[in-house]
C-alpha positions in Angstrom: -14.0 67.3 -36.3 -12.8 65.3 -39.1 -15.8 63.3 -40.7 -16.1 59.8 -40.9 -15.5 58.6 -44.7 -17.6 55.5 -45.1 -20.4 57.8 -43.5 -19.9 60.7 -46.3 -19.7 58.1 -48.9 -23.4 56.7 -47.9 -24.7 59.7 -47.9 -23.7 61.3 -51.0 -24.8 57.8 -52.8 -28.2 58.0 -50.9 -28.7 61.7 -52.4 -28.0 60.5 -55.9 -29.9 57.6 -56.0 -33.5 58.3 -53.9 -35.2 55.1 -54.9 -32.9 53.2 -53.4 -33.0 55.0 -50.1 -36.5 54.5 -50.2 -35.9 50.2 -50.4 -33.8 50.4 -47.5 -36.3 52.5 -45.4 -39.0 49.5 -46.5 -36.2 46.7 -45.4 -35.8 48.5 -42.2 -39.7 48.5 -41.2 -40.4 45.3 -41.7 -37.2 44.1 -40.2 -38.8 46.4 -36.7 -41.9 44.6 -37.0 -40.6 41.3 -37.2 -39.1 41.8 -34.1 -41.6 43.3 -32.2 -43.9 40.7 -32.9 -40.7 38.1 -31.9 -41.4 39.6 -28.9 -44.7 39.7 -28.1 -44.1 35.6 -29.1 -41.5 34.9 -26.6 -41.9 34.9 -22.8 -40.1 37.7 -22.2 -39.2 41.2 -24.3 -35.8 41.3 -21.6 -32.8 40.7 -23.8 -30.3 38.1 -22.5 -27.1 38.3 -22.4 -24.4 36.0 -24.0 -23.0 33.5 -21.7 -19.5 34.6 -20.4 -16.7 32.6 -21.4 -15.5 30.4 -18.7 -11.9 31.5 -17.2 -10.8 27.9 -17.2 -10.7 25.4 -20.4 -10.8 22.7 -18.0 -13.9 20.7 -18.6 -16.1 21.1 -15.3 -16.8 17.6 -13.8 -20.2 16.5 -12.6 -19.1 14.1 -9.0 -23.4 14.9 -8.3 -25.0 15.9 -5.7 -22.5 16.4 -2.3 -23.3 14.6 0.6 -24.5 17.0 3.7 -21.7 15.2 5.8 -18.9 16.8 2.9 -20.1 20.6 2.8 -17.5 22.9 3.4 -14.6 20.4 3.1 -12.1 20.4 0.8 -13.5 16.8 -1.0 -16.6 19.1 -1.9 -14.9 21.6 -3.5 -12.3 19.3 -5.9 -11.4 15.8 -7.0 -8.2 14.0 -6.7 -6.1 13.9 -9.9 -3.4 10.9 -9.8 -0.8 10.0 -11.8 -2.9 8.7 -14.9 -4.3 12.2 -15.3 -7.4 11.0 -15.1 -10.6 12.6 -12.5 -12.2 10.7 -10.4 -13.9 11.0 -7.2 -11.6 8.3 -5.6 -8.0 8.2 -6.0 -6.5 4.7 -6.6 -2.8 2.9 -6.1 -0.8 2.5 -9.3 -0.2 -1.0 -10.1 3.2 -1.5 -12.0 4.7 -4.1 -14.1 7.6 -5.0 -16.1 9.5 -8.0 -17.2 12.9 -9.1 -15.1 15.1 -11.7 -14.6 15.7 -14.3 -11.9 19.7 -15.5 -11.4 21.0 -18.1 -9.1 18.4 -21.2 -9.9 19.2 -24.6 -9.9 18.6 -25.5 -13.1 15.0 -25.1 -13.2 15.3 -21.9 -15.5 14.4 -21.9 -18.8 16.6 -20.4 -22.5 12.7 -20.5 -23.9 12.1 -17.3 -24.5 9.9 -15.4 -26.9 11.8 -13.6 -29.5 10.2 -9.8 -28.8 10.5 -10.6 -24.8 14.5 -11.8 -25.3 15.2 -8.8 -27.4 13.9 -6.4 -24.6 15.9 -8.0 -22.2 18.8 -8.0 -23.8 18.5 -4.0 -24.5 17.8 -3.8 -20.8 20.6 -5.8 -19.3 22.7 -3.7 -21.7 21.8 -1.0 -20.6 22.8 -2.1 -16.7 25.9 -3.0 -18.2 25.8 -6.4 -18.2 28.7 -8.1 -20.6 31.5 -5.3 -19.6 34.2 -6.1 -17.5 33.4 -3.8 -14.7 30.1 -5.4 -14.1 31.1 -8.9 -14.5 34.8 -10.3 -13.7 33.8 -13.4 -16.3 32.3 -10.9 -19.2 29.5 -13.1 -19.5 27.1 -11.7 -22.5 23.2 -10.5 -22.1 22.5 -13.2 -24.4 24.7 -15.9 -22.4 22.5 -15.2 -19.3 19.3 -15.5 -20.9 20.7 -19.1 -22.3 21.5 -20.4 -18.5 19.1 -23.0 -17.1 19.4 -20.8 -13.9 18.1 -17.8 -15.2 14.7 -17.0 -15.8 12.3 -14.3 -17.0 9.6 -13.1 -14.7 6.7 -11.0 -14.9 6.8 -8.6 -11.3 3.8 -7.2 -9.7 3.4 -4.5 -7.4 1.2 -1.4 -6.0 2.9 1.9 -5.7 0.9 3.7 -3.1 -1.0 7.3 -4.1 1.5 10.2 -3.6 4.4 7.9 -3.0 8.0 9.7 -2.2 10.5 9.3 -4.9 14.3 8.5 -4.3 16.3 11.6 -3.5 20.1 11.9 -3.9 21.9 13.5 -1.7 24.9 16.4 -3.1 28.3 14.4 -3.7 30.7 15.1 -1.7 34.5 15.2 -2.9 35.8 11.7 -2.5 32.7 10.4 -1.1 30.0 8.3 -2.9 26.9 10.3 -2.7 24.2 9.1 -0.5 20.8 8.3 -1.4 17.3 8.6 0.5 15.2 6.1 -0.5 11.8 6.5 -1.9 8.4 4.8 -0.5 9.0 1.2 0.1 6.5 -1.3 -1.6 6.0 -5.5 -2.0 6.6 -7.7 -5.4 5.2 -10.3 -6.6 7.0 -12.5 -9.2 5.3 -15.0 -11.5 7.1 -17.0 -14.1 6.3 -16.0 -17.8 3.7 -18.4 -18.8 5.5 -18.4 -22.4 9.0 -20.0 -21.0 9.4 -23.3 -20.1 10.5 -22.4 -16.1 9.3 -25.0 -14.1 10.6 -23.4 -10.4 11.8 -20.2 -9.0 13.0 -21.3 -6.1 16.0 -20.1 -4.3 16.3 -17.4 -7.0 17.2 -13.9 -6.5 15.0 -11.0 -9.1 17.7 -9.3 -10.6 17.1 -5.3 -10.7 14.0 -4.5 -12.8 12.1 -1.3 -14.1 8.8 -1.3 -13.3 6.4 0.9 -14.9 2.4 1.3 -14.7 -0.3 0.4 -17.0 0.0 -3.2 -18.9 2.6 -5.2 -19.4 4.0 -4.2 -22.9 7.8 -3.8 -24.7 9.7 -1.2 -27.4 8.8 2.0 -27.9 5.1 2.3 -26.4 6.3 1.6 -22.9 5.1 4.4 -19.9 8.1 6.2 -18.5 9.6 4.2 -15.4 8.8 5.0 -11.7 10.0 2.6 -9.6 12.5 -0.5 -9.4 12.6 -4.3 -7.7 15.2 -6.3 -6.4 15.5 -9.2 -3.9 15.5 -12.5 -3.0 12.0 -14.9 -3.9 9.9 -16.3 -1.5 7.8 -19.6 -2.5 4.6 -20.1 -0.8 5.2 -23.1 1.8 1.8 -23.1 3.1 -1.3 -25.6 2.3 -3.5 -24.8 -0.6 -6.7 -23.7 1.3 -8.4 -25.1 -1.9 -6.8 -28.5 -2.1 -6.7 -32.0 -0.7 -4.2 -32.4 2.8 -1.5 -32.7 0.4 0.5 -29.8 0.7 0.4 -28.3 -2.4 2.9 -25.1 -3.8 3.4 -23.6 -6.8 6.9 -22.7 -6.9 6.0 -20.4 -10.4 5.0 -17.9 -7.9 6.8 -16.2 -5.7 7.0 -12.9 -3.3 9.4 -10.2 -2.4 8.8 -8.1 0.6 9.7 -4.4 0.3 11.4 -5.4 -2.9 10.0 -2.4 -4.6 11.1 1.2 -4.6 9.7 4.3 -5.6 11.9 6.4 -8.1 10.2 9.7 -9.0 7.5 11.6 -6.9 4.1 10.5 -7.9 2.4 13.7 -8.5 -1.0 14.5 -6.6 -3.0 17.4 -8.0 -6.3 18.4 -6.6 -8.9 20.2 -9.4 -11.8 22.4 -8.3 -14.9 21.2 -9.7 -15.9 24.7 -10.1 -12.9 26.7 -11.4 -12.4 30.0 -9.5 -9.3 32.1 -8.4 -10.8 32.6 -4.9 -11.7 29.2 -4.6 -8.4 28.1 -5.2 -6.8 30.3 -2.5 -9.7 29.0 -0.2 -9.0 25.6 -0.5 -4.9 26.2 -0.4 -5.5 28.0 2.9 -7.6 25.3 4.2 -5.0 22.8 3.0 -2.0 24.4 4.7 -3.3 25.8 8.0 -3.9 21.6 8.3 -0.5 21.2 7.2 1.7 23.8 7.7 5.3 23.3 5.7 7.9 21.3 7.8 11.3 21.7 8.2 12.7 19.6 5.2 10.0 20.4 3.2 10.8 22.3 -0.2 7.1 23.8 -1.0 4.1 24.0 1.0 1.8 21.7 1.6 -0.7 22.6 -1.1 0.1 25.5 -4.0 -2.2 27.1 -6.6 -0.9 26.3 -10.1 -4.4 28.1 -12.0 -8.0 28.9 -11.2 -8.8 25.0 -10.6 -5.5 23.1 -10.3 -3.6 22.9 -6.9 -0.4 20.9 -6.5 0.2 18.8 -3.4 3.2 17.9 -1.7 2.8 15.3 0.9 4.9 16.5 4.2 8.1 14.6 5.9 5.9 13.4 8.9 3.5 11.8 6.7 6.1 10.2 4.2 4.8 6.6 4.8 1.2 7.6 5.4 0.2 8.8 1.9 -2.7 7.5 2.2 -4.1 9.2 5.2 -3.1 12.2 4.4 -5.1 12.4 1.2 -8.1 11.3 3.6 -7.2 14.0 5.8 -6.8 16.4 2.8 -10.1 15.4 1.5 -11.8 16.0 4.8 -10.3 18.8 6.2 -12.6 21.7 6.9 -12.5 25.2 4.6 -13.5 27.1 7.6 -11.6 26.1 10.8 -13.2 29.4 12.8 -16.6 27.3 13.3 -15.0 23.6 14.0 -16.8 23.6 17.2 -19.8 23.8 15.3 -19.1 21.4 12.6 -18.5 18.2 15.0 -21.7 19.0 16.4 -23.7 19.1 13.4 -21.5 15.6 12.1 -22.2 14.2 15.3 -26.4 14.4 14.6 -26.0 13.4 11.6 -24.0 10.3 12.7 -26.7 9.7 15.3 -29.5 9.8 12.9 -27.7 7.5 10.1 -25.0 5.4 10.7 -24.0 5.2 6.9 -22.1 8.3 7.6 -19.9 6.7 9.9 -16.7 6.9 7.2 -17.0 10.6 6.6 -17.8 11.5 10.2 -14.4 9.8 11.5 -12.1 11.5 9.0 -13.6 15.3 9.3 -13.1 14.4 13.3 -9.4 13.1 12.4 -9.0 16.1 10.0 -10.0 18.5 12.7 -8.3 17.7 15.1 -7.7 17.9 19.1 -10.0 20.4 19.1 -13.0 18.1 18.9 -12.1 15.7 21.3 -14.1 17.6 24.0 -17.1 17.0 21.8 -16.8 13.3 20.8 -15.8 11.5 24.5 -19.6 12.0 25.1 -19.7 9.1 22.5 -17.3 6.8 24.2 -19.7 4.8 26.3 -22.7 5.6 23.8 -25.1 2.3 24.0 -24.8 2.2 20.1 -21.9 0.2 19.1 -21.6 2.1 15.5 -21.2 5.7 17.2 -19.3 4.6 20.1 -16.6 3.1 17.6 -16.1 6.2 15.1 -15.6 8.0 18.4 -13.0 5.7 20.1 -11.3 5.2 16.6 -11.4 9.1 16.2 -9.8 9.2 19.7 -7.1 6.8 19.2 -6.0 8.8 15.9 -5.8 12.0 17.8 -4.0 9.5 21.2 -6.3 10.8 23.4 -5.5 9.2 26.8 -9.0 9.2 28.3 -10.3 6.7 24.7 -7.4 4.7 25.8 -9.3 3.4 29.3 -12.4 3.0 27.3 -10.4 0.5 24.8 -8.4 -1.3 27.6 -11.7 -1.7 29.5 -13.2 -3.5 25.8 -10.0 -5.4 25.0 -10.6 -7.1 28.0 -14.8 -8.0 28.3 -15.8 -6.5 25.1 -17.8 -8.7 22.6 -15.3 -10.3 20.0 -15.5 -7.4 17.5 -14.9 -4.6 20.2 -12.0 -6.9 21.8 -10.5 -6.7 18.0 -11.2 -3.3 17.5 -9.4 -2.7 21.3 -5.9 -4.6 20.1 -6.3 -3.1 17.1 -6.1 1.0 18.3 -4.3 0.3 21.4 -0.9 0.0 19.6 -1.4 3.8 18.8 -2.2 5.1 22.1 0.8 7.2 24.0 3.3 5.4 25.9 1.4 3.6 29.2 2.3 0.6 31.3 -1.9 0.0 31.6 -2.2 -0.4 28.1 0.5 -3.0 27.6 -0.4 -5.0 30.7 -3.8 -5.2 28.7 -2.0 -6.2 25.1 -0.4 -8.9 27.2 -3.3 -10.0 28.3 -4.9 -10.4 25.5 -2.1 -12.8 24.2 -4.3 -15.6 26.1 -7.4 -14.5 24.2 -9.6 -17.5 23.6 -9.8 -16.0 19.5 -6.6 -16.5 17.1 -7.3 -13.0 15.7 -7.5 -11.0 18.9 -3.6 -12.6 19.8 -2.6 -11.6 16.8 -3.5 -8.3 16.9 -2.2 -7.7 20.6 1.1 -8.9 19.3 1.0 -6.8 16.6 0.1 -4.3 18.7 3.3 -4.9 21.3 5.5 -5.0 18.6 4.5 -1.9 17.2 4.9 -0.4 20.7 8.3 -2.4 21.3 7.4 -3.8 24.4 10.6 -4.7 26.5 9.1 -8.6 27.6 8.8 -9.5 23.8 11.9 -10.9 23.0 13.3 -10.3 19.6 16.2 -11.4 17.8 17.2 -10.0 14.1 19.0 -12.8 12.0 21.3 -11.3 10.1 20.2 -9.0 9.0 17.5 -11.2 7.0 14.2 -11.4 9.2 13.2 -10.7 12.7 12.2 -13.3 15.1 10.4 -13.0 18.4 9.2 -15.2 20.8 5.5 -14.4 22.2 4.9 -15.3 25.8 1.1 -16.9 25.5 -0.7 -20.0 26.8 -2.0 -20.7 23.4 1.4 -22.4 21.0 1.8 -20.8 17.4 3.8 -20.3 14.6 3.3 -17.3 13.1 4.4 -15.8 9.3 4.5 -12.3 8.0 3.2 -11.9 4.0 3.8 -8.0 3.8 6.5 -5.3 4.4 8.8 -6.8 7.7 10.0 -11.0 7.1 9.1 -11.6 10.7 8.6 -15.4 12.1 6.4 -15.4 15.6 7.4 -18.0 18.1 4.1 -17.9 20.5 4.9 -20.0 23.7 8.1 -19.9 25.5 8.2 -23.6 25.9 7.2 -24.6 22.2 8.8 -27.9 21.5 9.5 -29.9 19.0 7.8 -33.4 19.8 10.1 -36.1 19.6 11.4 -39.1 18.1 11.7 -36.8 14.9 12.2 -38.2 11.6 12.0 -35.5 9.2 12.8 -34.9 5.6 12.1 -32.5 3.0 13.2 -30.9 0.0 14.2 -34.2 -1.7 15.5 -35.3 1.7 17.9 -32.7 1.6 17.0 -31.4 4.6 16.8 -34.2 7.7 15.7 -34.0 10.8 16.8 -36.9 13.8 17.1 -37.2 17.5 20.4 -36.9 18.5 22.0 -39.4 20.1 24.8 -39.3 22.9 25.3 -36.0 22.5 23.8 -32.5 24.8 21.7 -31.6 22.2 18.6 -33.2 21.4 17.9 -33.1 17.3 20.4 -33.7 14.9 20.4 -31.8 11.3 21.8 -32.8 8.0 21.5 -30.4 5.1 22.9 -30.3 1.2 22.5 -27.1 -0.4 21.8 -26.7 -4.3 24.7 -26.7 -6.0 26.7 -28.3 -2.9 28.3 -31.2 -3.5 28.7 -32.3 0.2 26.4 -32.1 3.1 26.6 -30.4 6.3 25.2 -31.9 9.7 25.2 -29.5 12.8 23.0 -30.2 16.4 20.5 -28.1 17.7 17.8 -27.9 20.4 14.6 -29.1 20.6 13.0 -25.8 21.4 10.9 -24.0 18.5 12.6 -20.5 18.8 16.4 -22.0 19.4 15.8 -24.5 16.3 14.7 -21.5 14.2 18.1 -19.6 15.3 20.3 -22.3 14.7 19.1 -23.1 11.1 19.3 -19.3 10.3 22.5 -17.7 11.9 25.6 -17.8 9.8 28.5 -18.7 11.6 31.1 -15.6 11.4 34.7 -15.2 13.3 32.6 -13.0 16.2 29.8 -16.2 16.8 31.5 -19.2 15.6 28.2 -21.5 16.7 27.3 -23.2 14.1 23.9 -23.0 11.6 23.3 -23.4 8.0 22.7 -19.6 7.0 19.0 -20.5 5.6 17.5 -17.8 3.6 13.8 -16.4 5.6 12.6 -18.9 2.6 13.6 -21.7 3.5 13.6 -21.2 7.3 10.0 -21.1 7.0 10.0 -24.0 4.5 11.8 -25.8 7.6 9.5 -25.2 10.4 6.3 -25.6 8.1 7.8 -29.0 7.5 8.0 -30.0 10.7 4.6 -28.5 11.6 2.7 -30.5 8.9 4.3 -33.7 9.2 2.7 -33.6 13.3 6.3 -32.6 15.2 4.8 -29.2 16.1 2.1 -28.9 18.4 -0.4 -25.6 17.9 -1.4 -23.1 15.4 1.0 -22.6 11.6 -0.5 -19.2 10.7 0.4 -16.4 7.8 -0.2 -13.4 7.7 -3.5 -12.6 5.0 -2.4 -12.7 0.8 -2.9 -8.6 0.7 -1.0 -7.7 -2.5 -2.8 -10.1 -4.8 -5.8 -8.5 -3.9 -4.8 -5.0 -4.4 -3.6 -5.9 -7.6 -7.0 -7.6 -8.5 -8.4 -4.0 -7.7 -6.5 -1.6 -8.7 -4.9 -3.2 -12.0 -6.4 -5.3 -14.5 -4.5 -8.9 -15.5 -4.7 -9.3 -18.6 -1.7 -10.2 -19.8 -1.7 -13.1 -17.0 -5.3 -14.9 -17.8 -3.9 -18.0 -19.1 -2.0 -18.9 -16.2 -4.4 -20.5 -13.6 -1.5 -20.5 -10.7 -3.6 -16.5 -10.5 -6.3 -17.6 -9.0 -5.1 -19.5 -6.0 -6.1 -18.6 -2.4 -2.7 -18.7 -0.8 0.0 -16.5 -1.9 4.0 -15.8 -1.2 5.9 -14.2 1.1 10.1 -13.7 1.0 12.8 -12.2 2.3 14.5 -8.3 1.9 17.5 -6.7 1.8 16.1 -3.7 3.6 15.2 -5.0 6.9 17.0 -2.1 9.0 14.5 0.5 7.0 11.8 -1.2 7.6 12.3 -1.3 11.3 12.8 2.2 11.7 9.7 2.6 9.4 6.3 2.7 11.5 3.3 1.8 9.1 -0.2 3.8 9.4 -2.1 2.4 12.2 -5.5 3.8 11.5 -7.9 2.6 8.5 -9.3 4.7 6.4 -13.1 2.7 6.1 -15.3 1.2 9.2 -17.4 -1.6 8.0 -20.6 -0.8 8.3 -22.4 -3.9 7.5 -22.4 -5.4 10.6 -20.8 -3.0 13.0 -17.9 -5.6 13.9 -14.7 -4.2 14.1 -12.1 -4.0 10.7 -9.3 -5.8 9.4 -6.0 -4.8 9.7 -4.5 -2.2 8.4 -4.9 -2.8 3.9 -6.9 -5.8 4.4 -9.6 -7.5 3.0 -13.0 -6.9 5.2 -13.3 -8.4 8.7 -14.4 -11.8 9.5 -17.8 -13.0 11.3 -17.6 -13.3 14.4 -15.9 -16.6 15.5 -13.8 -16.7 12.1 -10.3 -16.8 11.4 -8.8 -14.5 8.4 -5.7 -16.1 8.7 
């Protein structure tokens, strides 16, 4: 065996040189006894190991102590990571902003424009291509454009919601323009930069702009860009709930209603708060036996990247539901073998505290079908808390038999149940009892409950509400109810409500507005009973047509636009100013019954989700009322069927919700809108 050399070498230099062999025996001892008596010191002689280095370099996060109602869900195990990167317990919509342009104004624009602002714009229109001959058959310059009084620059708003669906392109085809899919549909809003002198935005059109989340900055330190807005502007018509009777509007605010569209896919990453390899596949299990991969759908539902990050990829059926499915995600059950057992034991603790209500209704919707034979005990329970999170669980999963339990409330239920009933009855399967009761409740003695039933029928496209799409610019439909109404939509569809069938105007009529170019008059000698004269912007002569009388006929002739195929005639108003029209007419008395708008809900996300900063100086912020405005994409949205079930239940008070992305519910009594 060959020796070792540095053990040879000590050896011969130990037999030279005793003395020293001698010192190192006495360093040894006394080395031994200090640690002996170490240990006789310290409470225990065990030697511990070194703590193992983790397998992760990802920073654990503390989210404290797990409630009992979360164990063995998948919101236990991880937190939600959005697209700021950033962990925390509750995922959050991204707010986006950017700086655009508004064309087609009537002189109320403004060439004021700070010099770093201009200079971004000008890059930007470039880079659309304005000033070349293909885009513009006059060549007109970037800097041209920003000079016109009818161009200004705008600062747009909007909420991109969590795990949003970016455009796809579909493959060109030889001598075909490729087709696009587009990506999750949001709402603008548009305020005028408080630096420029722009003292209106109305009629204007928002000229394609980038929008990108975090604040509102230019150059070089901008975030990447994620989504884009387009459209024609919507000024607030409506009174000034803060004000005196004078109708008050601040035409430096405007609206655009799915203006907004989603570019890339907004990524949505879970991370285990413990990092482990068979954790990981655990939860991706879990995840995907919830959500198996659809046809369509490139990757499945949820895939292991490391020991504590999965990727998820929200599935086709659940494109415009983002939202819920990160609930369901959250709440979905590791386990599924003992679901039986798991409503049982959320159930007592449901009974025994109501401040679970929240969780207990999403691990019910998470499970499934499965526990609807364990929850219909709860339908008629004497608590109203319990009995709610069951009938709401029930109307997620459509079960038929919570369906005669909600007509049975829509009808004598308190107020709050009677909401709550119009509310999840628009969900329920396809049944000639349930919109005989949404009818019904059109004559409800409450403002709110008629809304919702009409919400509801529309939603379930009931044949006896009559509808009518306006060129392609807004729907209108006319409500049959005992109770008269206008009624406005603020988000996603431009839709005007007619309630009553017989909704007149009251006449003699004198009516003028918008610097008298728009009149209203009784006709005289003629079959028609109101006569209309109207000047548009930049017109130089004015047009005067007839129309009836009735509410929902008036509204039709002001907004068609006569073509070769219907040569009646009408004055092609935008959805802007054919609410402008009928809110005239309504607030100076020749409209009998409610004007009501939909509730402000963008503002307030905003408010939540996204700090304003950059907008504190302008005052025109903090008004109550807010803007609503026409789209280009009214066919999308309506093929597109919104979410129908909210993710929170109020629990202060047991009354029933808001709708769907609202603010909390009213008081009993109250009227949100």
């Amino acid at each position: 065996m060959t020796p070792n050399f540095r053990s040879c070498t000590a050896s011969r230099r130990h037999m030279r040189y005793p003395h020293r062999m001698r010192k190192h025996r006495a360093i040894l001892l006394s080395v031994a006894a200090t640690t002996i008596v170490g240990g006789m010191l310290s409470c225990s002689s065990i030697e511990r190991a070194r703590p193992r280095p983790k397998a992760s370099s990802v920073t654990q996060i503390d989210v404290g102590a797990t409630q009992n109602v979360m164990r063995g869900t998948v919101g236990a195990e991880s937190v939600l990571l959005g697209y700021s990167k950033v962990s925390t317990p509750g995922h959050q919509p991204i707010v986006v902003r950017g700086y655009g342009l508004v064309v087609d104004l009537n002189g109320t624009g403004s060439s004021d424009i700070p010099p770093a602002i201009r200079a971004h714009m000008i890059e930007y229109m470039e880079r659309r291509g304005v000033g070349q001959m293909s885009f513009n058959a006059g060549g007109i310059t970037p800097q041209q454009l920003l000079d016109s009084p009818n161009t200004a620059v705008v600062i747009v708003e909007g909420i991109v919601p969590p795990a949003s669906v970016g455009r796809l392109s579909a493959p060109s085809v030889s001598g075909r323009k490729p087709k696009a899919i587009p990506g999750t549909i949001f709402d603008l809003r548009v305020q005028a930069d408080p630096q420029t002198g722009t003292t209106s935005l109305e009629g204007g059109r928002l000229f394609t702009t980038d929008l990108r989340p975090g604040p509102l900055m230019t150059g070089s330190r901008q975030a990447s860009i994620i989504a884009e807005g387009k459209g024609p502007l919507f000024i607030n018509p409506f009174f000034d709930p803060r004000g005196s009777s004078a109708i008050s509007i601040n035409k430096l605010s405007a609206r655009i209603l799915n203006g907004g569209e989603v570019l890339e896919d907004i990524p949505l990453k879970l991370m285990l708060t413990n990092p482990s390899h068979t954790r990981v596949r655990l939860v991706q299990d879990a995840i995907n036996r919830r959500f198996p991969q659809e046809a369509g759908q490139r990757n499945p539902t949820a895939s292991g990247k490391s020991d504590s990050v999965i990727e998820l990829t929200v599935p086709p059926s659940m494109r415009d539901q983002s939202e819920i499915f990160i609930e369901l995600v959250k709440h979905s059950t590791l386990r599924q073998a003992n679901a039986e057992s798991v409503v049982l034991s959320t159930r007592r603790m449901l009974l025994a505290d109501t401040n679970n209500a929240p969780q207990v209704y999403w691990r019910w919707c998470a499970i499934g079908e499965r526990c609807l034979p364990l929850i219909r005990e709860l339908y008629d329970y004497p608590e109203e808390l319990p009995r709610l999170v069951a009938l709401r669980s029930g109307a997620f999963l459509r079960d038929p038999i919570a369906a005669e339990h909600l007509r049975e409330l829509g009808v004598q239920g308190d107020l709050g149940m009677r909401l709550e009933a119009a509310e999840l009855l628009k969900n329920m399967p396809a049944d000639p009892r349930t919109d005989r009761t949404l009818r019904t409740m059109l004559n409800d003695d409450d403002v709110e409950v008629r809304l919702r039933a009409y919400e509801g029928l529309a939603e379930r496209q009931d044949p006896l509400l009559e509808r009518k799409v306006v060129d392609k610019k807004f729907v209108l439909d006319r409500v049959s109810s005992e109770h008269p109404m206008i009624y406005i939509s603020q988000s996603s569809m431009p839709r005007i409500a007619v309630f009553g069938k017989d909704l007149e105007i009251d006449r003699p009529v004198t009516m003028g507005a918008w610097d008298n170019r728009l009149l209203v008059r009784d006709s005289e000698g003629t079959d028609h009973e109101l006569e209309i004269y109207y000047r548009a912007n930049k017109a130089q002569n004015a047009r005067i047509i007839e129309a009836d009388a009735n509410a929902f006929d008036f509204l039709q002739t002001i907004s068609r636009r006569p073509t070769i195929e219907d040569p009646r005639p009408g004055l092609d108003l935008s959805y802007s100013e054919t609410v402008g029209a009928i809110h005239a007419l309504w607030a100076q008395g020749h409209l009998n019954g409610d004007f009501k708008a939909e509730q402000d809900r963008l503002l307030a996300a905003i408010r939540r989700y996204g700090t304003l900063e950059a907008f504190e100086e302008r005052p025109e912020f903090d008004s109550g009322g807010d803007e609503a405005s026409g789209t280009s994409n009214l066919e999308e949205s309506l093929n597109r069927r919104p979410a129908t079930i909210r993710p929170l239940i109020d629990k202060r008070d047991g009354s029933a919700p808001a709708p769907s992305g609202s603010t909390p519910p009213p008081s009993s009594g109250s009227n949100s809108r």
